[in-house]
One Martini backbone bead per residue (centre of mass of N, CA, C, O) as a GRO file, in nm:
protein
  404
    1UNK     BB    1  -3.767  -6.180   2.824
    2UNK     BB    2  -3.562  -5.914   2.992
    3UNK     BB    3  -3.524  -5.611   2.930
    4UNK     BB    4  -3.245  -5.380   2.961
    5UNK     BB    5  -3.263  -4.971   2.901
    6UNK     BB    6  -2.983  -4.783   2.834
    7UNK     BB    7  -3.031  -4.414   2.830
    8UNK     BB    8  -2.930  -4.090   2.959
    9UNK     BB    9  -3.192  -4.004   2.764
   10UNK     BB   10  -3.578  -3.965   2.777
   11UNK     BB   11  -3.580  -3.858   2.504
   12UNK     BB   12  -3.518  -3.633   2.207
   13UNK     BB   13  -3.191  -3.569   2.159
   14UNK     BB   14  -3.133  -3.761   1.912
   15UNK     BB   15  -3.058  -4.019   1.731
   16UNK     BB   16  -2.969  -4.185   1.938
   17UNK     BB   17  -3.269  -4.226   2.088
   18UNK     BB   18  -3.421  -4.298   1.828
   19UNK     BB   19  -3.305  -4.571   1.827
   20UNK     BB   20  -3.385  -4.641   2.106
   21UNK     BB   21  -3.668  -4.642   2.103
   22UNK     BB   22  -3.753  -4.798   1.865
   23UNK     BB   23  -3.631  -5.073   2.037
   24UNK     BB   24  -3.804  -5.012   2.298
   25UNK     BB   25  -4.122  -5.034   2.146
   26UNK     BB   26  -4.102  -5.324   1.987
   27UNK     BB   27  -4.051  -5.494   2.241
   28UNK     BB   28  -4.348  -5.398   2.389
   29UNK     BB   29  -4.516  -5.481   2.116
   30UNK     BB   30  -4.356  -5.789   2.137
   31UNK     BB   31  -4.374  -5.866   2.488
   32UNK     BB   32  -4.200  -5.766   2.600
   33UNK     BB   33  -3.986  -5.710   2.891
   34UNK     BB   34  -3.934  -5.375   3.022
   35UNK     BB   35  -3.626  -5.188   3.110
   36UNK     BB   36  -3.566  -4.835   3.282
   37UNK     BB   37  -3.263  -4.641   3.240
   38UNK     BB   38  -3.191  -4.321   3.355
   39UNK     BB   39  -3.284  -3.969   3.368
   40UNK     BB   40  -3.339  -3.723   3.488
   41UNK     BB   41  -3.628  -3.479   3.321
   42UNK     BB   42  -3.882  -3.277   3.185
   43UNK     BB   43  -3.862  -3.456   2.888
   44UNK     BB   44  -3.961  -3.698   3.004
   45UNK     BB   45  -4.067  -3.993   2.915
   46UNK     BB   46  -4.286  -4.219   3.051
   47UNK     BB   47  -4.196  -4.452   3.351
   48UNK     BB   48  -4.232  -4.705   3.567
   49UNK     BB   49  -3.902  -4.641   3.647
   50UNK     BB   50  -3.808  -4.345   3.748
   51UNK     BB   51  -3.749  -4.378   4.050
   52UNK     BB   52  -3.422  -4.516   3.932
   53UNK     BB   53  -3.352  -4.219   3.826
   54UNK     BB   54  -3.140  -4.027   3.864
   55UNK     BB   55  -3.030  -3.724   3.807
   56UNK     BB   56  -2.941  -3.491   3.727
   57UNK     BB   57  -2.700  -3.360   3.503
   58UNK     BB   58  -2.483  -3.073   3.427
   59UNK     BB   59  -2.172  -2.993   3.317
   60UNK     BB   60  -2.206  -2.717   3.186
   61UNK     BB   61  -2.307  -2.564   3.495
   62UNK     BB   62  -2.071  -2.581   3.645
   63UNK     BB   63  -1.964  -2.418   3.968
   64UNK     BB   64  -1.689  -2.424   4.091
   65UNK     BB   65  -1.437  -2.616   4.189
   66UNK     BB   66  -1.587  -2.807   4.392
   67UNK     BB   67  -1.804  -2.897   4.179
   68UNK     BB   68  -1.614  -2.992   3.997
   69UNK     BB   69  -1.434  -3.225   4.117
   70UNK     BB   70  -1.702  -3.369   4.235
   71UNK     BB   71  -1.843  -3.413   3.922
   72UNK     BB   72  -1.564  -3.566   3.807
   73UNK     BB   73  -1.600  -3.811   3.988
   74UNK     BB   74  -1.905  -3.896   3.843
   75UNK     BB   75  -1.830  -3.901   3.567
   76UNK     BB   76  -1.656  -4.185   3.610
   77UNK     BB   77  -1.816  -4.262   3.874
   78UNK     BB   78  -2.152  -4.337   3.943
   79UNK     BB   79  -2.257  -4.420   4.261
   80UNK     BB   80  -2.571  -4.377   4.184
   81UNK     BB   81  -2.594  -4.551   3.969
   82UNK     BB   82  -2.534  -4.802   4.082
   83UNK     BB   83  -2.721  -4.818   4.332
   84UNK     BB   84  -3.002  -4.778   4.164
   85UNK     BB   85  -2.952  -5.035   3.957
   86UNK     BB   86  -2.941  -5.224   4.155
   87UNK     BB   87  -3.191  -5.220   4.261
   88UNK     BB   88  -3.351  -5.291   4.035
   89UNK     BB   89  -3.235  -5.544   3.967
   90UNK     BB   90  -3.314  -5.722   4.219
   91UNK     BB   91  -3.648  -5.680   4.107
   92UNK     BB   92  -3.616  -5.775   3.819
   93UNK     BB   93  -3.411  -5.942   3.658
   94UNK     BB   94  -3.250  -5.894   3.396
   95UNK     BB   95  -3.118  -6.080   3.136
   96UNK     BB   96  -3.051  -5.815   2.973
   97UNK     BB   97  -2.853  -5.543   2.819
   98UNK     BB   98  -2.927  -5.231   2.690
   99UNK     BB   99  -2.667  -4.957   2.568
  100UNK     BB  100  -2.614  -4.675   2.541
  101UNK     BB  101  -2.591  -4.345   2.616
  102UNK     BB  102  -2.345  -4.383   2.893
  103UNK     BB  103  -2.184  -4.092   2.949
  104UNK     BB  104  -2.115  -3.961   3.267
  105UNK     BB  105  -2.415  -3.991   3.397
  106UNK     BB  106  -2.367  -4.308   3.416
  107UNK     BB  107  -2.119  -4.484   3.327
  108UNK     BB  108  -1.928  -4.768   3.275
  109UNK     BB  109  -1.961  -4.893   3.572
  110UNK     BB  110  -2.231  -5.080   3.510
  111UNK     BB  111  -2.108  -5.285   3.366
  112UNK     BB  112  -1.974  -5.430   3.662
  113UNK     BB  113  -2.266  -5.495   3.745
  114UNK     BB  114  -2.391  -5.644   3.559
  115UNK     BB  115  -2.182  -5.924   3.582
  116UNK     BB  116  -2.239  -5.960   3.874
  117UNK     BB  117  -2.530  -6.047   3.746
  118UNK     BB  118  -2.541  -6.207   3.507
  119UNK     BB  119  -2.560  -6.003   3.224
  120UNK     BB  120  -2.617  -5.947   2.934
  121UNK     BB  121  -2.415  -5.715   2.700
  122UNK     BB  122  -2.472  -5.454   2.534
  123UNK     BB  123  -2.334  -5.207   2.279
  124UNK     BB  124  -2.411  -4.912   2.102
  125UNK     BB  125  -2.242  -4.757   1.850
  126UNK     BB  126  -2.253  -4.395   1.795
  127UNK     BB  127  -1.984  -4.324   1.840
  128UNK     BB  128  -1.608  -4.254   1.919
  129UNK     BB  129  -1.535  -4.311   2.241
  130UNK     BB  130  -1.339  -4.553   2.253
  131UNK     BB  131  -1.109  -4.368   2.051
  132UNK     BB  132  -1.257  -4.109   2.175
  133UNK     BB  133  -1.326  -3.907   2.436
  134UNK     BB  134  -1.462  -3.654   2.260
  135UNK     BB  135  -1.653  -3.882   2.026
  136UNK     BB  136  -1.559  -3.744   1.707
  137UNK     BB  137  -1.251  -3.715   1.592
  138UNK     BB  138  -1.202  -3.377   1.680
  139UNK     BB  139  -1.015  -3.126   1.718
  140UNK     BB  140  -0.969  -2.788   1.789
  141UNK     BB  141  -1.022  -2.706   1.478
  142UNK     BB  142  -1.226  -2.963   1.333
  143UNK     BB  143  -1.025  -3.199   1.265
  144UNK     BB  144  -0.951  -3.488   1.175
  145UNK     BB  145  -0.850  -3.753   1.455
  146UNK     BB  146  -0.608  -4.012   1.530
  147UNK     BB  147  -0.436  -4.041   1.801
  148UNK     BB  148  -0.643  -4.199   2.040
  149UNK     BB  149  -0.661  -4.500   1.855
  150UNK     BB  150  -0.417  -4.621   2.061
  151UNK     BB  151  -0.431  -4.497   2.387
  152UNK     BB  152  -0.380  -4.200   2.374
  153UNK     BB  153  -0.554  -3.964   2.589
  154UNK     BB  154  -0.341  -3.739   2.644
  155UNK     BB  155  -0.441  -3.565   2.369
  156UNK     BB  156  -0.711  -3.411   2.499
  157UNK     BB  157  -0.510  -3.197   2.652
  158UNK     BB  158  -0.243  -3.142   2.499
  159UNK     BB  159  -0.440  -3.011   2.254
  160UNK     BB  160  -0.682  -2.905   2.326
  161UNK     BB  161  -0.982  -3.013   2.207
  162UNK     BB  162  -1.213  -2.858   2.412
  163UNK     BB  163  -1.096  -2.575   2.516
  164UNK     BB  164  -1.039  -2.709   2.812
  165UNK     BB  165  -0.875  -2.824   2.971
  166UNK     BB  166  -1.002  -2.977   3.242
  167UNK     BB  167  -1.140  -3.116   3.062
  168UNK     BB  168  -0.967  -3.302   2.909
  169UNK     BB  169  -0.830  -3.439   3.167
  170UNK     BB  170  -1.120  -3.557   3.245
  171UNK     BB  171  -1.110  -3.752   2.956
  172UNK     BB  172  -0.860  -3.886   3.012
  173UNK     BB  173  -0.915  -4.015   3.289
  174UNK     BB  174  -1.150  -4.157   3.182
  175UNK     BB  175  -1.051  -4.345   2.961
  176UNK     BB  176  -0.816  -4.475   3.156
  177UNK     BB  177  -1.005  -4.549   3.398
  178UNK     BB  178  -1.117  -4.764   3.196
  179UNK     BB  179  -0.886  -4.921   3.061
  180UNK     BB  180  -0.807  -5.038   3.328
  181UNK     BB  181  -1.061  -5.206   3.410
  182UNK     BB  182  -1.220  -5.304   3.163
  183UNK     BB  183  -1.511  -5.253   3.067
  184UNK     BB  184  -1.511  -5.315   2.748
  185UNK     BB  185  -1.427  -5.630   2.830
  186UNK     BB  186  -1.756  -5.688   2.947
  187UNK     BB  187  -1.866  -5.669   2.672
  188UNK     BB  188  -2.018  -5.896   2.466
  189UNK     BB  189  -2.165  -5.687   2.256
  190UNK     BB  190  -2.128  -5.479   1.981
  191UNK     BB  191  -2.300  -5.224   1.770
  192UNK     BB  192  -2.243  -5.134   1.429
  193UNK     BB  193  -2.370  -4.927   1.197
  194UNK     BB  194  -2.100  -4.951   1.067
  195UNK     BB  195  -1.816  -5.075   0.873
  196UNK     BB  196  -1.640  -4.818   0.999
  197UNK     BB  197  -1.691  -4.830   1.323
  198UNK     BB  198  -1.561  -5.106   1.330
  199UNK     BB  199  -1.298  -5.086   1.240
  200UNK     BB  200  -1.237  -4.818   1.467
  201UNK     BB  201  -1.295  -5.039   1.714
  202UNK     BB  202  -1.115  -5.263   1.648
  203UNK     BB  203  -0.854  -5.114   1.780
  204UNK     BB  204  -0.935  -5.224   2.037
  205UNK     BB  205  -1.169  -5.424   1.994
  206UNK     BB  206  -1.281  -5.698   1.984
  207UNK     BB  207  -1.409  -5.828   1.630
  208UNK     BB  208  -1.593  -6.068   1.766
  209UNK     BB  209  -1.786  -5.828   1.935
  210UNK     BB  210  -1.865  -5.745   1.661
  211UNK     BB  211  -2.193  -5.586   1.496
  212UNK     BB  212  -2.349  -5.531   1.222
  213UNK     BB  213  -2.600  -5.292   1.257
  214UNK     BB  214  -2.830  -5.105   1.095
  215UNK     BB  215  -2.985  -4.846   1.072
  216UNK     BB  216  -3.340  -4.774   1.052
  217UNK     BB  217  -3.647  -4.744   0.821
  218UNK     BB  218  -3.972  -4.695   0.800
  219UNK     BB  219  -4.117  -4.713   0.474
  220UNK     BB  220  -4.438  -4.741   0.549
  221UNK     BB  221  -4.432  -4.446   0.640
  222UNK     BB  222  -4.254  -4.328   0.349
  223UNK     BB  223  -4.362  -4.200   0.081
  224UNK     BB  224  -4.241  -4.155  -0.200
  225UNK     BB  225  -4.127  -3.893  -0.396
  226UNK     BB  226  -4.197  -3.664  -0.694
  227UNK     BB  227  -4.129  -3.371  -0.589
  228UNK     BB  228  -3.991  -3.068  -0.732
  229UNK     BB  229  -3.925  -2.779  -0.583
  230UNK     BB  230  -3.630  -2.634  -0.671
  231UNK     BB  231  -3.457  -2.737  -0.458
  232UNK     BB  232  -3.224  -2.728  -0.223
  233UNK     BB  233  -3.108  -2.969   0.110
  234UNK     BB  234  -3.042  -2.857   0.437
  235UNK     BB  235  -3.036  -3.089   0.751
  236UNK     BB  236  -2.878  -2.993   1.035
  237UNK     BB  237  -2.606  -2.890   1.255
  238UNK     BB  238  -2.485  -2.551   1.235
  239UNK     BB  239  -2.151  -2.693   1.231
  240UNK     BB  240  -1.827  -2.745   1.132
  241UNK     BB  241  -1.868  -3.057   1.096
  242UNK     BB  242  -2.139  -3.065   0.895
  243UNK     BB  243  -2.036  -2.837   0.620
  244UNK     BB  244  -2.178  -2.604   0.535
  245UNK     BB  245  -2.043  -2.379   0.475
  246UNK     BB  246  -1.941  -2.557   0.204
  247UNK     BB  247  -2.211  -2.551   0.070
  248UNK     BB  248  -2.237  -2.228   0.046
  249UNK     BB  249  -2.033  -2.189  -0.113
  250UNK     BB  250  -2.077  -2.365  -0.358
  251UNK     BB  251  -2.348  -2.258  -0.431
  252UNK     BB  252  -2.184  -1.924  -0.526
  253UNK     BB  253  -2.069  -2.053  -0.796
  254UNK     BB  254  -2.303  -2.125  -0.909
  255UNK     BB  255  -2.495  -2.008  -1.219
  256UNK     BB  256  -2.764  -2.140  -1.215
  257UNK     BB  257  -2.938  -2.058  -0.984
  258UNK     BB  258  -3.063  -2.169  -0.651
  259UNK     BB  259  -3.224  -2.292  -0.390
  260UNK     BB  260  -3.143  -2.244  -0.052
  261UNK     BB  261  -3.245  -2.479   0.218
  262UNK     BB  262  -3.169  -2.416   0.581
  263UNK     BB  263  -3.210  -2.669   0.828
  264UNK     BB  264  -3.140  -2.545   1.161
  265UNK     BB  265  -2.905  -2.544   1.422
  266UNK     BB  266  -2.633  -2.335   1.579
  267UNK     BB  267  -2.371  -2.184   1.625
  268UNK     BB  268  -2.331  -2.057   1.304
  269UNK     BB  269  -2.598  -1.915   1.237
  270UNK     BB  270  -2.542  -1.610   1.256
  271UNK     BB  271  -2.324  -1.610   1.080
  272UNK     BB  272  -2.457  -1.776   0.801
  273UNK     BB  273  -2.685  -1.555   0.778
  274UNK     BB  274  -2.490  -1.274   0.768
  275UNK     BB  275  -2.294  -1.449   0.490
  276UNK     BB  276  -2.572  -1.538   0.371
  277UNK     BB  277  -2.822  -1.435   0.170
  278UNK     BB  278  -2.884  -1.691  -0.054
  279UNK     BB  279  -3.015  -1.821   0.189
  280UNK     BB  280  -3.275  -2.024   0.378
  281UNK     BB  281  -3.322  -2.005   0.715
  282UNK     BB  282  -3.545  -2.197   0.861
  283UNK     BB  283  -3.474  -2.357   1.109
  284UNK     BB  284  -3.613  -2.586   1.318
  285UNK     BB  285  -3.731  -2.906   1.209
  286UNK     BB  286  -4.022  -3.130   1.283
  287UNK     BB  287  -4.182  -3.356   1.133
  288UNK     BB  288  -4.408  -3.262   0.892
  289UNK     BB  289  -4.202  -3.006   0.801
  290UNK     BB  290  -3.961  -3.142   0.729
  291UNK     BB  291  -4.086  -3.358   0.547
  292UNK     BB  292  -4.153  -3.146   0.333
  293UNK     BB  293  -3.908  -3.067   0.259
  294UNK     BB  294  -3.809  -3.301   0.149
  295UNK     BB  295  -4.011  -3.426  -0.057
  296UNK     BB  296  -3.984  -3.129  -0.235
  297UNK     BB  297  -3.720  -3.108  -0.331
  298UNK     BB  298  -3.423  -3.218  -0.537
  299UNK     BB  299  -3.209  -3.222  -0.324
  300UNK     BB  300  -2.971  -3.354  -0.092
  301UNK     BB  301  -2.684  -3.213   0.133
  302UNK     BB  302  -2.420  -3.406   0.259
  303UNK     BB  303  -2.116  -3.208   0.424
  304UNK     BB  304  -1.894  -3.356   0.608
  305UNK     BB  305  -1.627  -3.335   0.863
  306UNK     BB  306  -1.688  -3.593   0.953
  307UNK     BB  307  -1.761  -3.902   1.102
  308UNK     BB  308  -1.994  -4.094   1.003
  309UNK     BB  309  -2.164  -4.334   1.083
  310UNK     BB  310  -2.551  -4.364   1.002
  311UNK     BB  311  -2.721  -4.147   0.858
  312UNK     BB  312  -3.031  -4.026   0.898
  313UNK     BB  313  -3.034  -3.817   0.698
  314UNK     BB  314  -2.996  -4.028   0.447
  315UNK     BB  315  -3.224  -4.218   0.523
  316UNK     BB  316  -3.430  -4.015   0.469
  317UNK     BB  317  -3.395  -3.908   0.188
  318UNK     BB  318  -3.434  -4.205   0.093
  319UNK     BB  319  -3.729  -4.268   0.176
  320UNK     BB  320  -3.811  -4.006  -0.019
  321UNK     BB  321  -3.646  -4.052  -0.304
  322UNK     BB  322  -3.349  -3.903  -0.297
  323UNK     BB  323  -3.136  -3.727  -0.398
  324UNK     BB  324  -2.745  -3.750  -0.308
  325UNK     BB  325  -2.523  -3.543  -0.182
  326UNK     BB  326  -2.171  -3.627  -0.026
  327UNK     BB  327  -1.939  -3.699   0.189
  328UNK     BB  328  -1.652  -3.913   0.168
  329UNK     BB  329  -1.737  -4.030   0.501
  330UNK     BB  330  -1.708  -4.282   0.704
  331UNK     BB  331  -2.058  -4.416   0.664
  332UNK     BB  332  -2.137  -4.343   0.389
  333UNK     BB  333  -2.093  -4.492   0.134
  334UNK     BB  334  -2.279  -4.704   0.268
  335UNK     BB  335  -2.511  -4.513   0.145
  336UNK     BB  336  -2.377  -4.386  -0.093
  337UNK     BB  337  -2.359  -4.425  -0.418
  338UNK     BB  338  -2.166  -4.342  -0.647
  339UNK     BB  339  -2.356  -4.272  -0.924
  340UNK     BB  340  -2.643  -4.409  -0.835
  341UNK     BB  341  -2.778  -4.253  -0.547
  342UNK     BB  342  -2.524  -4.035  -0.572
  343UNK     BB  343  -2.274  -3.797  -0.491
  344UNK     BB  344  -1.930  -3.757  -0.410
  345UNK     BB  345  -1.717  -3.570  -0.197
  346UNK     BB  346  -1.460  -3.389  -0.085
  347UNK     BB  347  -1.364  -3.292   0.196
  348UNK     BB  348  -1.423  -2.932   0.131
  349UNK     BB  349  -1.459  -2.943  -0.168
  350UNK     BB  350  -1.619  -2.680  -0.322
  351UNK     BB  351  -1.582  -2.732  -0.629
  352UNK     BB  352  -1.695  -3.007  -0.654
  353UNK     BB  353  -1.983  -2.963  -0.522
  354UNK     BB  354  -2.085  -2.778  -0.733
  355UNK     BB  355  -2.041  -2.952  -0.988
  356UNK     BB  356  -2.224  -3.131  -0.915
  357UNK     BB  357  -2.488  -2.954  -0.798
  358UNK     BB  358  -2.515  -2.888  -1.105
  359UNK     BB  359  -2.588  -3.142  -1.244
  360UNK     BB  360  -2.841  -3.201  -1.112
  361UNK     BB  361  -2.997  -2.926  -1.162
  362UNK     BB  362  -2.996  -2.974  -1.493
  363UNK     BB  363  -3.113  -3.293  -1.423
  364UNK     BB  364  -3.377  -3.435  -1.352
  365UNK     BB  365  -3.347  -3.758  -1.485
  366UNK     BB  366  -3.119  -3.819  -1.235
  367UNK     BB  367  -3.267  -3.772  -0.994
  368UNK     BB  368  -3.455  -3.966  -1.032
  369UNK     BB  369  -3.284  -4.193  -1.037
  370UNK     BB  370  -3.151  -4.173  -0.789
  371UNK     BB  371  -3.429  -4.169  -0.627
  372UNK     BB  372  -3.489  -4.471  -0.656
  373UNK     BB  373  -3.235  -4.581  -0.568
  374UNK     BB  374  -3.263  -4.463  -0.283
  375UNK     BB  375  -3.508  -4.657  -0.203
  376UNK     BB  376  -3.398  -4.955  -0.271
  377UNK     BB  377  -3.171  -4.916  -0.077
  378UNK     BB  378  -3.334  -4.909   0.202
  379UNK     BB  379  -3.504  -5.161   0.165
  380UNK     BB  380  -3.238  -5.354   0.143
  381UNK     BB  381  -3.040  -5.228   0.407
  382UNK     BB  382  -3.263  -5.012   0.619
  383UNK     BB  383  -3.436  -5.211   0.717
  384UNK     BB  384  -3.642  -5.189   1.037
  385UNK     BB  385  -3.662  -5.520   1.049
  386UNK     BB  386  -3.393  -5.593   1.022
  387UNK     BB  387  -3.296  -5.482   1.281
  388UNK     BB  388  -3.470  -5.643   1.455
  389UNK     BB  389  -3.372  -5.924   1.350
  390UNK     BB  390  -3.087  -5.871   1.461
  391UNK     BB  391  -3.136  -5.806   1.765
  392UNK     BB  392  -3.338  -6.078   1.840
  393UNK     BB  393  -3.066  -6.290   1.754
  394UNK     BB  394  -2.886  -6.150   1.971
  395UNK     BB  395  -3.028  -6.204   2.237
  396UNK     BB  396  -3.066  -6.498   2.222
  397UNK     BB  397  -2.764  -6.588   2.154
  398UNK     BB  398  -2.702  -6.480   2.437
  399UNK     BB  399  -2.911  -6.639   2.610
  400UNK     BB  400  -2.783  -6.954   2.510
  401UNK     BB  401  -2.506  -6.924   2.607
  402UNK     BB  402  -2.626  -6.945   2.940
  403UNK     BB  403  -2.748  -7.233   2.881
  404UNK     BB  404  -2.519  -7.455   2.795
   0.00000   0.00000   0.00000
């Protein structure tokens, strides 16, 4: 079996990412013949099939009205990415494509190239694409939003959701055009990391094409730890979404004092580094650095204000056995549950969070407990084996379809 991976950046730039390569590197392990299409880049890790990958392009940093209107079209349906991925297509011949973030630089329009030559056709689905032009399902405040999950795209113009009209129009026009295409009903399986993902998705797109198969942690690389060095730990990206702000507050509240260290960058760091006195901003960690602050913690809060779909940062918390306190939203209930590995509380209510963070605070033998148990969860429901080993009878599956 040939498998074609396809994902517009080809370094580790999110967590969508990481989940990419895990299984692009698996299956390269396992001898699969694997075949890569992405964008070209100065941090791209290295691919013999590089010659292939489109071109750079940044729409955030177009100059122009007539540059706005070229790349807006290109947005939409990116003749290059089709021409490139065609040819690669030609020489390799793979039996599958699995698509992961490709939208924008590549466009759903390869969907239409893949059918073409009766490739079957995979779709992981990180984030709220489908059903949110914007992706994120939050509106121009950051309050959670479903307008558009009816197909009523030109909601993110009208309310101006993305702060740009130009840009809004550009979504709404990119959504409707692919909506009127049939884009997304050529893809064969969506994988969708969480029951609620699927939900949300299942509004557009037949719940028969959809595969819930979650985000997985290799758990035999990270051992659990018993290191309880008296501080609580925020880790991810500083913007009104992910509710740190939510999280000072209630810091504040404690009267208790505890550490809170905050690791992470985003457009907030400033705001919230000169308005909060009391927390410890370390900036951006990862790899070992990042590992030793999670293992040391006594707790970590996620404490989210949009729809998270399988957060990777509660799978991180939960490998390394510790307890965790998140909010109520999106697929998160499906990774804590509430007094068993974790508390939960409702999205943005400060007081609610402070007291549960004190319950824990004060009570070590209850954090021992819920970090226990919050290994016991990982490896049962988001071993990277079974995850692999769902995508693997998911690509079978579907190559047996062809040959029936």
């Amino acid at each position: 079996m040939k498998i074609l991976y396809v994902n517009k950046f080809f370094y580790l730039n999110g967590g969508s990412e990481k989940v990419f390569f895990q299984e692009r590197d698996y299956f390269l392990e396992k001898g699969y013949s694997v075949v890569d299409f992405s964008m070209q880049d100065y941090r791209n890790f290295g691919s013999p099939f590089s010659d292939f990958f489109v071109n750079n392009i940044d729409y955030s940093n177009t100059k122009g009205i007539f540059n706005k209107l070229k790349n807006g079209l290109s947005f939409i349906h990116s003749s290059e990415a089709v021409k490139k991925l065609e040819d690669l297509i030609l020489r390799e011949k793979p039996d599958i494509a699995h698509l992961h973030n490709i939208y924008h630089q590549l466009t759903p329009s390869i969907i239409h190239l893949l059918k073409k030559y009766d490739i079957k056709v995979v779709l992981t689905l990180h984030d709220y694409k489908l059903v949110c032009p914007t992706y994120s399902m939050l509106d121009s405040t950051n309050q959670i939003c479903e307008k558009c999950i009816n197909g009523n795209f030109g909601n993110v113009f009208f309310n101006n959701c993305t702060g740009s009209k130009f840009q809004g129009l550009l979504m709404a026009a990119e959504a409707y055009w692919h909506k009127w295409k049939r884009s997304y009903e050529l893809v064969d399986k969506f994988i969708a990391p969480s029951e609620f993902m699927a939900e949300m998705v299942g509004k557009r797109i037949s719940k028969e094409k959809i595969k819930v198969i979650p985000n997985g942690i290799d758990s035999s690389e990270i051992s659990p730890s018993t290191e309880d060095n008296g501080y609580v730990l925020f880790f991810g990206r500083l913007s009104k979404e992910k509710g740190v702000k939510t999280l000072l507050k209630a810091h504040e509240l404690i009267k208790d004092k505890v550490d809170l260290k905050v690791v992470g960058t985003g457009p907030l760091l400033e705001e919230l580094s000169i308005n909060y006195k009391n927390a410890e901003f370390l900036g951006y960690k990862t790899g070992s650095d990042l590992n030793s602050l999670i293992a040391e913690s006594s707790f970590v809060v996620v404490p989210s204000e949009c729809y998270e779909n399988c957060s990777m940062a509660v799978l991180e918390s939960m490998a390394f056995g510790k307890a965790i306190i998140a909010s109520k939203t999106g697929g998160i209930p499906e990774q804590v549950e509430d007094s068993k590995n974790g508390f939960l509380f409702g999205i943005g209510n400060v007081e609610e969070l402070a007291f549960k963070m004190a319950q824990l605070i004060s009570d070590k033998k209850l954090r021992e407990i819920f970090g226990e148990k919050s290994r016991e969860k990982l490896e049962k429901d988001y071993s990277l084996t079974s995850h692999f080993e769902a995508i693997s009878l998911l690509y079978k599956d579907l190559i047996s379809e062809e040959t029936v």
